[in-house]
C-alpha positions as CSV (number, residue, x, y, z in Angstrom):
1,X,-40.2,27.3,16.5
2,X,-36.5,27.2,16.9
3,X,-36.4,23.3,17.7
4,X,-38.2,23.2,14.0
5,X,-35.6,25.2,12.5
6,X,-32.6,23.5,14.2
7,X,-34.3,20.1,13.0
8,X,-34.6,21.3,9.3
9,X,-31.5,22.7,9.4
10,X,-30.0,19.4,10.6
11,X,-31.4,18.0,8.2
12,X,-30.8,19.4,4.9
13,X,-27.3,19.0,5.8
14,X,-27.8,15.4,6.3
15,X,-29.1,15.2,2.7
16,X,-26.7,17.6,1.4
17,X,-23.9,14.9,2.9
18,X,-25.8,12.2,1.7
19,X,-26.3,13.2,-2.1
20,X,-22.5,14.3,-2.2
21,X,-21.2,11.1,-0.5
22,X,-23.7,9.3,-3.5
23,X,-21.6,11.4,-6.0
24,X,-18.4,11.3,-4.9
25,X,-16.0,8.5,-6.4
26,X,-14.8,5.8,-4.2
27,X,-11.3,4.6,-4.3
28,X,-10.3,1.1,-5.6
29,X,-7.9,-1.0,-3.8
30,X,-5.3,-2.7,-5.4
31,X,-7.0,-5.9,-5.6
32,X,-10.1,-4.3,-6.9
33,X,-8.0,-2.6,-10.4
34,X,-6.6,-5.6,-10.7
35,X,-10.3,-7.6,-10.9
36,X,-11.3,-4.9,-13.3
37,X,-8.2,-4.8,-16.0
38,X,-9.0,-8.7,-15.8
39,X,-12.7,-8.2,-16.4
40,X,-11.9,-5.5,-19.8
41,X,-13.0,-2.6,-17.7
42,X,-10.5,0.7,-17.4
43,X,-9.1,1.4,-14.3
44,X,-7.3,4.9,-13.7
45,X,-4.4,5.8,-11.4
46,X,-2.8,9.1,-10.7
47,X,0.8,9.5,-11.6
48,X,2.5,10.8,-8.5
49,X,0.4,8.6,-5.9
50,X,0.4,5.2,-8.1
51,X,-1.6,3.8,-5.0
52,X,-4.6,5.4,-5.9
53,X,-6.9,3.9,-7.8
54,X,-10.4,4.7,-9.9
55,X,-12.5,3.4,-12.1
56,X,-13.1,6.8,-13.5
57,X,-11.3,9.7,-15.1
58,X,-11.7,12.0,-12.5
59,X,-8.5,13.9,-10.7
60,X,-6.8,12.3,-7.5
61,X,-7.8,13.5,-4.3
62,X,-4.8,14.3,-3.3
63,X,-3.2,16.5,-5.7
64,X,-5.9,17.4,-8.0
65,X,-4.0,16.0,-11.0
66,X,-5.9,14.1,-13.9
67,X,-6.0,10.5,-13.0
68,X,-4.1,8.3,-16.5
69,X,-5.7,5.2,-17.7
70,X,-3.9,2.2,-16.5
71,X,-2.9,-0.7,-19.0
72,X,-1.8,-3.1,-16.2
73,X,-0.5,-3.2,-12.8
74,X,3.0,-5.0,-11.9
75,X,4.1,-5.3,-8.3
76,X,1.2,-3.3,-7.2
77,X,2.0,0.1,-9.3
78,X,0.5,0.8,-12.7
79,X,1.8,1.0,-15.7
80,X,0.1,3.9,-17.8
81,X,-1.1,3.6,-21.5
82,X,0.9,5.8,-23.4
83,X,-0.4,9.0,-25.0
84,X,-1.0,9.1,-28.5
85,X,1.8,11.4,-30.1
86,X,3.9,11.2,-26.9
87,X,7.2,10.9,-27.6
88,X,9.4,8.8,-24.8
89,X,13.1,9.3,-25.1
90,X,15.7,7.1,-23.5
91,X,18.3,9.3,-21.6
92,X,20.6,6.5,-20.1
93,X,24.0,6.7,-20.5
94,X,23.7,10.0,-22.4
95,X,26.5,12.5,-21.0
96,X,24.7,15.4,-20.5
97,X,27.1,17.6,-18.6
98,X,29.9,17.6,-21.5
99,X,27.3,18.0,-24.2
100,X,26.7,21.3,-25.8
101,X,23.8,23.1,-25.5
102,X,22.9,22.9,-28.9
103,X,22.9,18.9,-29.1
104,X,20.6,18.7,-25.8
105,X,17.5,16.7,-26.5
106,X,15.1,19.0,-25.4
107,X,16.9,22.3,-26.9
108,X,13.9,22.5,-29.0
109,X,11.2,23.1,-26.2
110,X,9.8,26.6,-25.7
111,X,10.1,26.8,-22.3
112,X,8.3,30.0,-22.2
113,X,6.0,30.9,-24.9
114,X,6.8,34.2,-27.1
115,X,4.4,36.6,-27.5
């Protein structure tokens, strides 16, 4: 009777390993993104590990964050499709430690919201 259990036991976990294995996302390679962008499909990266790859929006497996859709990939990084209403500002060559507070770019931002 306990060699029956042990066996069952064994192998529902099997299964269980099986099915989760079946549903968990496997990771592009470089060369695979690259054959999909070519091919019109989307391919998704996450932001702070650009080596990572997906052909779904899931989150990277690394650190958890939301993976970005990719609009191409140049010297084996991606380059991410901008966000709709995304503002991108160009800081170079702004002097930033003479400038007052009040002219800052970002004196705007709520850092913490009120309540």
């Amino acid at each position: 009777m306990k060699k029956l259990f042990t066996v069952l036991l064994l192998s529902f976990a099997l299964l269980g390993g099986v099915a989760y294995a079946a549903d968990a996302p496997s990771p592009l390679t470089e060369q695979q993104a690259v054959q999909l962008l070519q091919e019109g499909k989307p391919v998704y990266s996450c932001p702070m590990h650009t080596h990572i790859f997906s052909d779904h929006e899931e989150k990277c497996p690394i650190c958890g964050m939301k993976l970005k859709k990719v609009k191409e990939i140049k010297d084996g990084k991606p380059v991410f499709e901008e966000n709709k209403g995304s503002t991108n500002m160009d800081m170079k060559g702004m002097d930033m430690k003479n400038m007052p507070m009040k002219d800052m770019p970002m004196k705007d931002m709520n850092m913490m919201e009120k309540k």
